[in-house]
Structure formats: structure tokens, C-alpha cells
PAKE-571208 format. One record per residue: y negated, x negated, z negated of N, C-alpha, C, O in turn; residue in one letter; residue number from 1. Coordinates in steps of 0.1 Angstrom, whole numbers, plus 5000, padded with zeros to 4 digits. Layout:
PAKE-571208
    n_Y    n_X    n_Z   ca_Y   ca_X   ca_Z    c_Y    c_X    c_Z    o_Y    o_X    o_Z   residu   num
      Y      X      Z      Y      X      Z      Y      X      Z      Y      X      Z        a   NUM
...
This chain:
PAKE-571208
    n_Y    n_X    n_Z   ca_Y   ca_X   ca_Z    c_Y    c_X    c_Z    o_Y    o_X    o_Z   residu   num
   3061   3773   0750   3071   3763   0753   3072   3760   0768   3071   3770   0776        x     1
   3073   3747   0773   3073   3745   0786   3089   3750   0794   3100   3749   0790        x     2
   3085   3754   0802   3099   3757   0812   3104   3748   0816   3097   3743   0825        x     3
   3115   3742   0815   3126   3733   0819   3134   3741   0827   3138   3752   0825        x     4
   3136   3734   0839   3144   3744   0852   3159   3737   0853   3170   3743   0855        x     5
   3158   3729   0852   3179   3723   0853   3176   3712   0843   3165   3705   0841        x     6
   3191   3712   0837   3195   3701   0830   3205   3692   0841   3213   3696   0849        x     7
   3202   3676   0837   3209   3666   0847   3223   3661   0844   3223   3657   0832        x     8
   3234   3660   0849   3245   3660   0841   3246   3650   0835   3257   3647   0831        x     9
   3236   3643   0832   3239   3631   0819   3237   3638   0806   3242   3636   0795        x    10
   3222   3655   0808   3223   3661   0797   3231   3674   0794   3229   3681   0785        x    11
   3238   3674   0803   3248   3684   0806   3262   3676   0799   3271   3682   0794        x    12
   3261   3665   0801   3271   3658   0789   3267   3656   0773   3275   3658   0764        x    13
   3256   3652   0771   3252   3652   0758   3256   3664   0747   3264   3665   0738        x    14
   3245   3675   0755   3246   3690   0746   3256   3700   0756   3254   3711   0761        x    15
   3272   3687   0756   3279   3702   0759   3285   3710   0750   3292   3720   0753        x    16
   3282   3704   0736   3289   3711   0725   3277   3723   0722   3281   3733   0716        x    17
   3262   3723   0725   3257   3734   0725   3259   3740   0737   3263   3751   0735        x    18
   3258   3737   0751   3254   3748   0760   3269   3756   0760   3269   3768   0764        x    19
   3285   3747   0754   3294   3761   0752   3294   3773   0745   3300   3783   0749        x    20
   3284   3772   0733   3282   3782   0725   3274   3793   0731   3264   3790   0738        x    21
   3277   3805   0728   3276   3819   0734   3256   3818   0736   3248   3819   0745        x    22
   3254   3815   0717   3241   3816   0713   3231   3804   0717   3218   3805   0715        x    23
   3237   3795   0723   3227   3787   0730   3232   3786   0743   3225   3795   0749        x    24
   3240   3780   0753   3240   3780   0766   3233   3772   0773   3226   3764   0767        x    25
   3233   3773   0785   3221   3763   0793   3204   3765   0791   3193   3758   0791        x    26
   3208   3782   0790   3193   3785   0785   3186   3778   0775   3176   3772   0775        x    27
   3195   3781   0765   3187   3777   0751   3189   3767   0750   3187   3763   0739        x    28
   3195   3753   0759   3189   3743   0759   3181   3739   0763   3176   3729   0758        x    29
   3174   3744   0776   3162   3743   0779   3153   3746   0773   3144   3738   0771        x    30
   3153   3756   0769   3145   3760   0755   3140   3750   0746   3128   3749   0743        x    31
   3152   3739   0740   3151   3731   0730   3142   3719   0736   3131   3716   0730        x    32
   3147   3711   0751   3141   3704   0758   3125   3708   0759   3117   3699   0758        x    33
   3120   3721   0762   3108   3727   0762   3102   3729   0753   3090   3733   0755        x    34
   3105   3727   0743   3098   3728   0729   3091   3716   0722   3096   3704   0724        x    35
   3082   3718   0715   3074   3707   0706   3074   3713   0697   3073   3725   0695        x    36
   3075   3701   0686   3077   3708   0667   3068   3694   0663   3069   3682   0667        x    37
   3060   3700   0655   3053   3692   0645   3060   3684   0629   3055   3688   0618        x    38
   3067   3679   0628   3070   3674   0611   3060   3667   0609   3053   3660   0617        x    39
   3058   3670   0592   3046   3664   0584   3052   3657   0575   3058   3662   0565        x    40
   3051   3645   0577   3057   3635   0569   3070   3631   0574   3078   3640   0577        x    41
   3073   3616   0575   3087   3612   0580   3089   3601   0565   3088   3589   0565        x    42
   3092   3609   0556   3102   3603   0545   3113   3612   0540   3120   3616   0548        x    43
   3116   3616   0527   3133   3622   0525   3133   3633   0536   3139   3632   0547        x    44
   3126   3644   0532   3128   3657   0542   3125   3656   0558   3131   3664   0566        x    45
   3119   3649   0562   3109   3644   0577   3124   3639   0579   3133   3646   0583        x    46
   3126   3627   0575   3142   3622   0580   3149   3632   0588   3149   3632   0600        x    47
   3156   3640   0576   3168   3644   0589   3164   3655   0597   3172   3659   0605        x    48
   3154   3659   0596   3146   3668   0603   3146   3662   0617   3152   3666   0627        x    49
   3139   3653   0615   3135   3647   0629   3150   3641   0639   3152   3641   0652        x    50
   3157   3636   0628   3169   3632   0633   3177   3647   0642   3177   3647   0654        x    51
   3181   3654   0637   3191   3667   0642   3185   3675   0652   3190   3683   0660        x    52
   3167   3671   0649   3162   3678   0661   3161   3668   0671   3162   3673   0682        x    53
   3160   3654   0670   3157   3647   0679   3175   3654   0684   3177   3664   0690        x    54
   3185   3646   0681   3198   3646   0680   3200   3663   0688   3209   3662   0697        x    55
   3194   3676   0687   3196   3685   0693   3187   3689   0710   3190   3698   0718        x    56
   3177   3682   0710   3175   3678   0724   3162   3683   0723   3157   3683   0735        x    57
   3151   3687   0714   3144   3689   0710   3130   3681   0717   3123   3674   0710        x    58
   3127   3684   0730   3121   3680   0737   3103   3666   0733   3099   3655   0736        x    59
   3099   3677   0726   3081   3670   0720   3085   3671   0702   3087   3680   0694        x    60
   3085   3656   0702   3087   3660   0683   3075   3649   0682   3074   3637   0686        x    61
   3063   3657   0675   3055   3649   0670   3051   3651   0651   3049   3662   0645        x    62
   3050   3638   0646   3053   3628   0637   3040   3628   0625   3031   3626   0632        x    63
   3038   3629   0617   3024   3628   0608   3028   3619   0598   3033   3623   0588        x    64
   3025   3611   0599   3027   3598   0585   3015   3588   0589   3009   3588   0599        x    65
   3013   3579   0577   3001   3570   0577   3011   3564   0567   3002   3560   0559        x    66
   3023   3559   0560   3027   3551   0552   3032   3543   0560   3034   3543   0572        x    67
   3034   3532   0548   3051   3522   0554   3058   3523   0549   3058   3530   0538        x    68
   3066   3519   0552   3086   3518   0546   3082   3505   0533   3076   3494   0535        x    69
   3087   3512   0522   3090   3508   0512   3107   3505   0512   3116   3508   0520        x    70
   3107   3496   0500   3124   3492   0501   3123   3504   0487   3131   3498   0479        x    71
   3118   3514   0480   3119   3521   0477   3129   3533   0483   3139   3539   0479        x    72
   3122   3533   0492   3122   3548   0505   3140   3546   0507   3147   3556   0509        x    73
   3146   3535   0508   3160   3539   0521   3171   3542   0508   3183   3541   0510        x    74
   3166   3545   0497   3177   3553   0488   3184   3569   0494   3194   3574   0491        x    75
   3170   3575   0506   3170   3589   0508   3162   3590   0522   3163   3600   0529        x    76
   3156   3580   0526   3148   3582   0539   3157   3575   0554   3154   3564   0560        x    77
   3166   3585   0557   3175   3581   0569   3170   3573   0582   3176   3565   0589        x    78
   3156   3578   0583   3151   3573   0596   3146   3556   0592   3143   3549   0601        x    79
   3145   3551   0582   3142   3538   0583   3154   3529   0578   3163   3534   0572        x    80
   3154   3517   0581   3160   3509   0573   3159   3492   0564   3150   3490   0556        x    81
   3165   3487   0566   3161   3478   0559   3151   3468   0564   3143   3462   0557        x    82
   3153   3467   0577   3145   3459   0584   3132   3462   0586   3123   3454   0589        x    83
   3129   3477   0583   3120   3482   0582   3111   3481   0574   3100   3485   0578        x    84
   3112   3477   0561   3105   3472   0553   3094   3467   0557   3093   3456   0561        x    85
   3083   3476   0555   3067   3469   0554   3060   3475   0568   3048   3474   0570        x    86
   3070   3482   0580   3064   3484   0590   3061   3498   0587   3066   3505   0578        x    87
   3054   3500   0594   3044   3512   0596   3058   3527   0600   3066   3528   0609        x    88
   3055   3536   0588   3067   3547   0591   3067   3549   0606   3073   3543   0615        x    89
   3060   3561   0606   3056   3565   0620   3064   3553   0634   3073   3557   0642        x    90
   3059   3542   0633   3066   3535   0642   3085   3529   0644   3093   3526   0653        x    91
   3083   3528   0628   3102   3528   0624   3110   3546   0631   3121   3547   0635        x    92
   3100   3557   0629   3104   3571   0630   3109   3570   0644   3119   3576   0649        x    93
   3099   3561   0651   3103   3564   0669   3112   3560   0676   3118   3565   0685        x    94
   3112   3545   0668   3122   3533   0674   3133   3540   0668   3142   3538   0676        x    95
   3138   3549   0658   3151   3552   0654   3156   3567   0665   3167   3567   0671        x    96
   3146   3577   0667   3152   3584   0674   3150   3581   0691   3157   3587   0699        x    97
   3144   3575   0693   3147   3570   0709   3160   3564   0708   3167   3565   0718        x    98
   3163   3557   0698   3175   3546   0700   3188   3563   0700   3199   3563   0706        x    99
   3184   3574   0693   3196   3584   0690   3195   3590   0708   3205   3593   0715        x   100
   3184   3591   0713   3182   3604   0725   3169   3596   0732   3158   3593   0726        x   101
   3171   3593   0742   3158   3589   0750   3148   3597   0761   3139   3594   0769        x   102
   3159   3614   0756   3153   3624   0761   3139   3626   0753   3130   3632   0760        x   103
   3137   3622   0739   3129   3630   0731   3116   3623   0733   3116   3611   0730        x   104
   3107   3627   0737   3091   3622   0737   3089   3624   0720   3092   3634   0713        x   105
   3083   3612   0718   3076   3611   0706   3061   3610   0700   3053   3602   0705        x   106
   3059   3616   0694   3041   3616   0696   3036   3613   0681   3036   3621   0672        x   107
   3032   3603   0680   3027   3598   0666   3012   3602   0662   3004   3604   0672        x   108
   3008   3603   0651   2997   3610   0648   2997   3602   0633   2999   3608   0622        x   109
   2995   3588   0635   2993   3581   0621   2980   3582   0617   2971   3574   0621        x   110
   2976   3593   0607   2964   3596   0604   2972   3605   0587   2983   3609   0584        x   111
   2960   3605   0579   2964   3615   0569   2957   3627   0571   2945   3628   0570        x   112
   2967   3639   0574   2962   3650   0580   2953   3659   0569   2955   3662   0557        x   113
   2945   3661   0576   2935   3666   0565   2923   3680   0570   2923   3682   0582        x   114
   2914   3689   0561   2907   3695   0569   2897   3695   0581   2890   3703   0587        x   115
   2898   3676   0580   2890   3674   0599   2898   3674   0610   2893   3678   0620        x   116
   2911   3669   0608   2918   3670   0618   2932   3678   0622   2940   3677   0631        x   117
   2931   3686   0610   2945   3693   0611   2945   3703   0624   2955   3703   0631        x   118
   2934   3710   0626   2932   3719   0637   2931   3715   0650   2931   3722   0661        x   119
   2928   3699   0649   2930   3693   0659   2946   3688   0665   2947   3683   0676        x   120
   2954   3689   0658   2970   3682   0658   2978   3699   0659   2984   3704   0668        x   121
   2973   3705   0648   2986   3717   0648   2986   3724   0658   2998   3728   0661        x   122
   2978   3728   0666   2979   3739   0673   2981   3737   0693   2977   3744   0702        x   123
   2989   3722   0692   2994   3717   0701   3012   3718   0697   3019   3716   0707        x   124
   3014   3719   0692   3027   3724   0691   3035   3739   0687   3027   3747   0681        x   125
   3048   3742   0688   3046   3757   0689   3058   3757   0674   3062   3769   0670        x   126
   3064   3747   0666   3068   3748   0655   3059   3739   0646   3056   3728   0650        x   127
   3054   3744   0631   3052   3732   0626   3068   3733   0613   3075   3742   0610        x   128
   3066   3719   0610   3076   3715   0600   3070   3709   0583   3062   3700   0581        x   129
   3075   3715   0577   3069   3707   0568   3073   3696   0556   3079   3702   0547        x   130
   3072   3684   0552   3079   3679   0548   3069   3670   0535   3074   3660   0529        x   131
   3055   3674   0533   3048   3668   0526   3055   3665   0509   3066   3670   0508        x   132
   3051   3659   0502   3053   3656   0488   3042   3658   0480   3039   3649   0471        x   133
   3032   3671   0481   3019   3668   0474   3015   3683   0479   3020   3688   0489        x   134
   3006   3689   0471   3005   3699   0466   2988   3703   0476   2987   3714   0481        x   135
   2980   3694   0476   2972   3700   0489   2975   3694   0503   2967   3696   0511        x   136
   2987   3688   0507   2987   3689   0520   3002   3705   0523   3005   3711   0534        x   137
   3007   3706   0512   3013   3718   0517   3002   3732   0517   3001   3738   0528        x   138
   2996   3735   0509   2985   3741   0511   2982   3742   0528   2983   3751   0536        x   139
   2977   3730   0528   2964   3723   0541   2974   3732   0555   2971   3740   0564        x   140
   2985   3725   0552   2994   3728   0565   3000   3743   0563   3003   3749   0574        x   141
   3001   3749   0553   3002   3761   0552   2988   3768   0561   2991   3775   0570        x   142
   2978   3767   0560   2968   3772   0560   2967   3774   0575   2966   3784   0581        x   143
   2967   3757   0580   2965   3758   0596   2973   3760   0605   2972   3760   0617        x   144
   2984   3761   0597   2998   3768   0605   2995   3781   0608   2998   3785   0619        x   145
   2988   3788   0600   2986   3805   0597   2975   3809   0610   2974   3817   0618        x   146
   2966   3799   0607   2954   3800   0617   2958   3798   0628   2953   3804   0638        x   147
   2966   3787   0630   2970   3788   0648   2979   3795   0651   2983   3795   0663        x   148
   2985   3802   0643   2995   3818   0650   3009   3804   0653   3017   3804   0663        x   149
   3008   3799   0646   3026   3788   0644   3032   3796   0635   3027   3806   0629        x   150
   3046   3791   0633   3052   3792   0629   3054   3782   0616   3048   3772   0618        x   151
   3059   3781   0605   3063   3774   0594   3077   3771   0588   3083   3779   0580        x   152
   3080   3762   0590   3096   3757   0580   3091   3747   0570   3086   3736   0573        x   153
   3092   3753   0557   3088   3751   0547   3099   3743   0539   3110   3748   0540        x   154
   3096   3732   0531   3109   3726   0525   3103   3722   0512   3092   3727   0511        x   155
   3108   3714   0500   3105   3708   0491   3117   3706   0482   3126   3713   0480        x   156
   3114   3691   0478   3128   3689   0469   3122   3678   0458   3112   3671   0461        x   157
   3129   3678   0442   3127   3672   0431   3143   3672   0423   3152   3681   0423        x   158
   3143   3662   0419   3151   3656   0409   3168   3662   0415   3175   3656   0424        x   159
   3172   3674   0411   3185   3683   0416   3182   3694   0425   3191   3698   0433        x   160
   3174   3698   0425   3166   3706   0429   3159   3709   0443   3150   3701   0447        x   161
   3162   3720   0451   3156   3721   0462   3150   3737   0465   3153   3746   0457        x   162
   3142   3740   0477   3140   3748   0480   3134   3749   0493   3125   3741   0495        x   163
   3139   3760   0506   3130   3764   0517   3129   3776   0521   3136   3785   0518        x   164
   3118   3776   0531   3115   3789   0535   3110   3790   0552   3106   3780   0558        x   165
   3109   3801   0557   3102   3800   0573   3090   3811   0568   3090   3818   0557        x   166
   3085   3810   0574   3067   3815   0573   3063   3819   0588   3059   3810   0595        x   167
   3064   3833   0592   3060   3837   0606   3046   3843   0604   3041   3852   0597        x   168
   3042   3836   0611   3027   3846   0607   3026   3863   0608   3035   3870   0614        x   169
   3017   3867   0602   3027   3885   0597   3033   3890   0594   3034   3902   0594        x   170
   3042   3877   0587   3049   3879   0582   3049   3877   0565   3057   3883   0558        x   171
   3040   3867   0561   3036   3864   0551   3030   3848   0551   3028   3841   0561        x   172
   3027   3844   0537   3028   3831   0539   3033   3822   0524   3037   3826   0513        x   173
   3031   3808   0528   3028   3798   0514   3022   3807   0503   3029   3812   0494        x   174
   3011   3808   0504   3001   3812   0497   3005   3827   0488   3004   3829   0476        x   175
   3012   3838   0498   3019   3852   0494   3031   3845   0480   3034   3849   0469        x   176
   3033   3836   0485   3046   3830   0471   3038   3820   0461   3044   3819   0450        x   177
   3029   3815   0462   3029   3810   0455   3010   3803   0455   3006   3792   0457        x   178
   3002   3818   0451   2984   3822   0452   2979   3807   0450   2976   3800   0459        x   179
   2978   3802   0439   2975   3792   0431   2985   3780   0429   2997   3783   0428        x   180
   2982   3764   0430   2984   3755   0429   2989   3751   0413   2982   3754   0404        x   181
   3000   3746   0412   3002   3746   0395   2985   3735   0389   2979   3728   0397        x   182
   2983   3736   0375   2973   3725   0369   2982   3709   0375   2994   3706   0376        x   183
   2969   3702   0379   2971   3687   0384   2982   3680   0364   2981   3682   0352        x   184
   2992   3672   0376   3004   3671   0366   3010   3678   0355   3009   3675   0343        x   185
   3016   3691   0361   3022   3701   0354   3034   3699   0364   3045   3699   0358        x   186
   3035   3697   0372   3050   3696   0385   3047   3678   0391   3039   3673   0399        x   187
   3057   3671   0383   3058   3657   0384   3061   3652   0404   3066   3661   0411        x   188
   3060   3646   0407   3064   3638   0424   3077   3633   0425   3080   3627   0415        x   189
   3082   3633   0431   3092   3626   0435   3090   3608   0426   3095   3604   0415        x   190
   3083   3603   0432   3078   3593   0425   3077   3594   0412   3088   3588   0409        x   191
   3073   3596   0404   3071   3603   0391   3086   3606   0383   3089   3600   0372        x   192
   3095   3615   0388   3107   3626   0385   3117   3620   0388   3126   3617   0379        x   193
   3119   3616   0403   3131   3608   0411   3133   3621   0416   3128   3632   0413        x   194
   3145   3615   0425   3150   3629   0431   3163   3623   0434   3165   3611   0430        x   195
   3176   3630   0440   3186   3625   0443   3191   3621   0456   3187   3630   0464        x   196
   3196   3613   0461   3191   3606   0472   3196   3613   0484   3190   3614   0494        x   197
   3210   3619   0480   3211   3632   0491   3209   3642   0491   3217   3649   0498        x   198
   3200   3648   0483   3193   3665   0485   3185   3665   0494   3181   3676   0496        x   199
   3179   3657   0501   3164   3655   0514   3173   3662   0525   3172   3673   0531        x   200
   3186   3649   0524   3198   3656   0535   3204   3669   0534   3212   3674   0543        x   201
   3201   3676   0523   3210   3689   0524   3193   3700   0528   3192   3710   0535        x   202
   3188   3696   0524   3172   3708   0525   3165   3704   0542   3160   3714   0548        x   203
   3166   3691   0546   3160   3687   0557   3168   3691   0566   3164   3694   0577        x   204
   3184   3693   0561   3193   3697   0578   3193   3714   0581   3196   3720   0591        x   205
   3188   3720   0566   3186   3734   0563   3176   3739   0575   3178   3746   0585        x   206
   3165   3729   0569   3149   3729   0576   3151   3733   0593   3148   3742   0599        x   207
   3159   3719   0596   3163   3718   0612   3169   3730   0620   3167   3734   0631        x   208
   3176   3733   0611   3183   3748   0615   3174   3757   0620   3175   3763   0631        x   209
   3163   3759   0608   3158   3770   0611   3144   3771   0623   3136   3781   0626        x   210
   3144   3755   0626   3135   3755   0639   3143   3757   0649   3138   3762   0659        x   211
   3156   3755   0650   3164   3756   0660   3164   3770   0663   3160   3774   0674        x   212
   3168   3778   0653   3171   3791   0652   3155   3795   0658   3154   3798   0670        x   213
   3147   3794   0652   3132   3802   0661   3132   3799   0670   3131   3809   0678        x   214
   3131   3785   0675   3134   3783   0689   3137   3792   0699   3131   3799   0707        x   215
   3154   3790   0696   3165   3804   0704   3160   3814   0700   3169   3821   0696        x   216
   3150   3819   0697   3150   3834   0689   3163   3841   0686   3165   3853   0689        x   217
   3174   3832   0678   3185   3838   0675   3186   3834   0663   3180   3824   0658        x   218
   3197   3844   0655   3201   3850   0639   3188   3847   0629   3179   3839   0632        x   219
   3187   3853   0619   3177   3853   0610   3172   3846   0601   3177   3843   0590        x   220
   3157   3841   0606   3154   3826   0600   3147   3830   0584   3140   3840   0584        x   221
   3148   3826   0576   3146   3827   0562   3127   3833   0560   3119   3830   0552        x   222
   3127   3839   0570   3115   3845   0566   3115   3857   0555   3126   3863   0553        x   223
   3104   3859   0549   3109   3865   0541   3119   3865   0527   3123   3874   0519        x   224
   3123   3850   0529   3132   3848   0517   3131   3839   0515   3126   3831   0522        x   225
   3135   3837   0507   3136   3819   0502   3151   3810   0495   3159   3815   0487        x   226
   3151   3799   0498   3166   3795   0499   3164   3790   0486   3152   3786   0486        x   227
   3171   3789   0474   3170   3777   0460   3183   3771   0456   3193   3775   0450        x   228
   3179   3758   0461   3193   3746   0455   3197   3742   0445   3193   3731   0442        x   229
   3204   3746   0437   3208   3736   0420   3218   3729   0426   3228   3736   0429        x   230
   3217   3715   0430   3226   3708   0433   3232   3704   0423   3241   3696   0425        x   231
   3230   3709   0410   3238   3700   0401   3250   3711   0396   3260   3708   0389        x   232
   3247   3724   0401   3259   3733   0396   3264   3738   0410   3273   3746   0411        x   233
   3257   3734   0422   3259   3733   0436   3258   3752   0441   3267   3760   0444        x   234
   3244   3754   0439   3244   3768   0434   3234   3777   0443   3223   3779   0439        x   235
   3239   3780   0454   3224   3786   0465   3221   3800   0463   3228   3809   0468        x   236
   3210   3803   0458   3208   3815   0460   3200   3819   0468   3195   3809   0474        x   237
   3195   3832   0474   3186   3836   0483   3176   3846   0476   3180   3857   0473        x   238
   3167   3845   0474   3153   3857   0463   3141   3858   0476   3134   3849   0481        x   239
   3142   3875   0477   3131   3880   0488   3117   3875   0483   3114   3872   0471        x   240
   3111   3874   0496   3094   3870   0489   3089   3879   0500   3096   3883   0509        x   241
   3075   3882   0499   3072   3894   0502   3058   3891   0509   3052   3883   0502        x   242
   3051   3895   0520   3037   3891   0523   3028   3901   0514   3030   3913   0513        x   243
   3019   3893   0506   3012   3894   0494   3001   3906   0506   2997   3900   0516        x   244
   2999   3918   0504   2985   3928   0511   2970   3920   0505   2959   3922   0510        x   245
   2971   3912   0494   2960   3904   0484   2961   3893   0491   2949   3889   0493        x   246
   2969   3885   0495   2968   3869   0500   2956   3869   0504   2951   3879   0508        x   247
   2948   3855   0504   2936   3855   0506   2931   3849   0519   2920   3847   0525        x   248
   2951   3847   0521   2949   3840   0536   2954   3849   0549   2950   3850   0561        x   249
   2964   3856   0542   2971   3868   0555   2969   3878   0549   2978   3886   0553        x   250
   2961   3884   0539   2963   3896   0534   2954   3905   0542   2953   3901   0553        x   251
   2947   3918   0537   2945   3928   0546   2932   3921   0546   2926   3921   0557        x   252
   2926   3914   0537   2913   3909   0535   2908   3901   0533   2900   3898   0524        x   253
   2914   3892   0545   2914   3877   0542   2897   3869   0539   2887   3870   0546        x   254
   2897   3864   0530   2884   3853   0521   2888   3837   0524   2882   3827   0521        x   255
   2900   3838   0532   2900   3820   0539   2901   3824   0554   2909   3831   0560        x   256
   2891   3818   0557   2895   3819   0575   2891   3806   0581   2888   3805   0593        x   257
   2891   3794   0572   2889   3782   0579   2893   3771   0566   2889   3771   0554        x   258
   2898   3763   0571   2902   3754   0562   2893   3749   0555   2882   3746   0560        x   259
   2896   3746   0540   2888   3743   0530   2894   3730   0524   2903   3723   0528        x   260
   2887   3727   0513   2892   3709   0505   2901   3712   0497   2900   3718   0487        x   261
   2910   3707   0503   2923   3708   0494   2928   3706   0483   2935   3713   0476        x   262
   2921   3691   0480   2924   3681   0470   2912   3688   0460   2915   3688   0448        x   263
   2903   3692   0462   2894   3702   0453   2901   3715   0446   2901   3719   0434        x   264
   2909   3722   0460   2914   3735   0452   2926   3731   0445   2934   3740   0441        x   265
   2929   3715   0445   2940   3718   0437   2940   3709   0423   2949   3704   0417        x   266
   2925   3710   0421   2922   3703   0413   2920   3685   0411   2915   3679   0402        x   267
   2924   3682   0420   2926   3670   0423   2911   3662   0420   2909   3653   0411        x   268
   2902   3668   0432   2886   3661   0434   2879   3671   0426   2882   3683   0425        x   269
   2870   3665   0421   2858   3675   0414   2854   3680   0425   2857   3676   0437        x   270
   2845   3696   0422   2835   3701   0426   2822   3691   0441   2819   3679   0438        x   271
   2820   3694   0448   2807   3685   0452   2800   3691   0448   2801   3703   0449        x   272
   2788   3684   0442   2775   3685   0440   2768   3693   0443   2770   3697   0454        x   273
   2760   3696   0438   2747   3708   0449   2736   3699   0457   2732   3689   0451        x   274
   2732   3701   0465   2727   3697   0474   2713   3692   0463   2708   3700   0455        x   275
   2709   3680   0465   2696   3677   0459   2699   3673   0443   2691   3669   0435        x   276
   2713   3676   0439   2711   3669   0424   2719   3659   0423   2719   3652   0413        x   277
């Protein structure tokens, strides 16, 4: 994280309601200004992510989308709006939080992140976030999160339903919870299922927390545990998860040490061919 030496009293007015607090201060606002966080994906969960961190002073927030704004999307996706329809996410994501904080450098990365370029994006920032809707880019970003010694705020949400987690390297990972990918359509999409339009908002401001909190290296970020939402009986519980000694990515003996085809291991793409047939 970069060292920020004084705050200017225009941001000494902004975050005076953090620098009063015991556990942040002037320090750990600098801290926040000093920091860069990766979100993947700016739709339900990317939203208020990006918003609370932009909104907390969160210095480098860089962005991973390749969509546009659907008039689908503003049932649940805060950062766009109507006018936005048809423009390019990524660029509605920027124009929204410069207009919140003109402290926040924005760094777009409209590409669909993948195993050519993931190792080129992640390991420039010192949080990643995760906010994918699909089953090998959580993988993908699990994977290269683990390899560049990042950190992970893990989210996902369907129909009532939510769940997150932080992922410290050594501490476990994605993979320790959950080895194997379900069979291709056995766990329906957002698209597919629906989701409710403010659970992104209750799991995405969860999310934000818990970059903040690593950030300050203060109180205890859900590593090792995992958060689960029944929004419909409004019902949170907390179930330890454990680094797998087997994981095949952080275990004692690790068999992945470089990113592999995602959309293959999760059944998605066939097999490639053998060379010559």
C-alpha cells in the first residue's frame, strides 16, 4: 500500500466521521487513500462495493467488466442508471463514483478476465474483491488471488439467498470449501433464478466491510468462516470452514500452481483435443 503523508482539510472534512473513530484515525485513513482493491464485476455485488469503498476514501479501485447496462440490471445494480442504458459498465462505474469522491482514481480493465490475463491485472493491487456470477471466473479469481499472495472477499447471491467469506492466503481458500464445481446447470444464475433486488445491497456492503477491515488490519475479517443469508426468514448464521491440508491449490501438496481453463474444469468447454487428431 502506498504511503499517504497528510490528509488536506477538504479530506479532513469528508472522513471526519472516520478519522474520529478510535479504530481508524488519521492513520487508517491514509491507509484507505493508499490502498488499491480489485472488484470483479460491477453489477449487483460490484455495486455497492465499489460505491462504500469509493465513498470510504479508498484510494486505487480498479474495475473488471466487459458488459453494458441492461435496463434489466437497475432492479439491483446501484452504480448505473437509467441513462445508462446501453453504455459500457465499466464506464457508467466511473462516471458514478467520481461524481460520489473525486479522490478515488479509477482504473478500468474492460476485458473478460481470464487465464491470459488474470496474472497480469491481479497482482497490482493489494485487495481483490469478488463479485463474479459464474462458476469459472470465481474459480479463475480464486486461483490468482492465491498465487499472488492477495487477499480475497468472496461474495455470492441467488433468489433470497446470500453468502461471504475472506480468504487470506494460509489461511485457506475457495477451493478448501468448495474442491469441485457443481455439474454445468445444477445451480441456476441470477439470470436464470432471479434474485431479490436488495440482497447485492446487503452482501456487497458486508463485502466492503471486510476490505476495509483488512485494510486497517483491525477486528476479525470472516476468514475462516463463512457468513449465510436467508433473507426470507432474515436469518444470519456464521459456519467455520477450514483450510483443506488436500486443497489442490493451498494444500501441503499443491497439483495447481498456475492457472488452468476454467470454463473446461467446470465443465463448460469440452476437453482440447490431442495434438494431431
Amino acid at each position: 500500500m502506498a504511503e499517504i503523508q497528510a490528509l488536506s482539510p477538504e479530506q479532513v472534512a469528508r472522513y471526519s466521521r472516520h478519522i474520529i473513530m478510535p479504530d481508524v484515525g488519521s492513520a487508517g485513513q491514509r491507509k484507505l487513500l493508499g490502498s488499491k482493491v480489485l472488484i470483479v464485476g460491477a453489477g449487483g455485488l460490484g455495486s455497492p462495493i465499489a460505491m462504500y469503498l469509493a465513498l470510504a476514501g479508498v484510494g486505487t479501485i480498479g474495475i473488471v467488466d466487459f458488459d453494458i447496462v441492461d435496463l434489466s440490471n437497475l432492479q439491483r445494480q446501484i452504480l448505473h442508471q437509467n441513462k445508462d442504458v446501453g453504455v459500457r459498465k465499466v464506464i457508467s462505474a466511473r462516471e458514478t463514483l467520481e461524481a460520489y469522491n473525486p479522490d478515488v482514481n479509477v482504473i478500468l480493465h474492460e476485458v473478460p478476465i481470464d487465464s491470459t490475463n488474470a496474472m497480469d491485472i491481479i497482482p497490482n493491487y493489494d485487495i481483490i474483491v469478488n463479485g463474479a456470477d459464474n462458476f469459472p471466473t470465481r474459480y479463475l479469481v480464486n486461483d490468482a488471488s492465491y498465487l499472488a499472495g492477495k487477499p480475497l472477499v468472496d461474495g455470492s447471491i441467488l433468489l433470497f439467498d446470500g453468502q461471504a467469506s475472506t480468504y487470506i492466503p494460509g489461511q485457506g481458500c475457495y477451493r478448501c470449501v468448495f474442491p469441485e464445481p457443481p455439474p454445468p446447470g445444477e445451480v441456476p444464475s441470477c439470470a436464470e433464478a432471479g434474485v431479490l433486488g436488495a440482497l447485492p445491497g446487503i452482501i456487497g456492503t458486508i463485502q466492503a466491510t471486510e476490505v476495509i477491515k483488512v485494510i486497517l488490519g483491525k477486528g476479525e475479517p470472516l476468514a475462516g468462516r463463512m457468513l449465510l443469508l436467508d433473507a426470507l426468514a432474515m436469518d444470519f448464521r456464521i459456519v467455520k470452514v477450514r483450510r483443506n491440508s488436500k486443497c489442490p491449490l493451498c494444500g501441503d501438496n499443491p497439483t495447481i500452481t498456475e492457472l488452468i481453463d476454467y470454463e473446461q474444469f467446470c465443465g463448460i468447454a469440452p476437453p482440447a483435443a490431442p495434438v494431431g487428431v
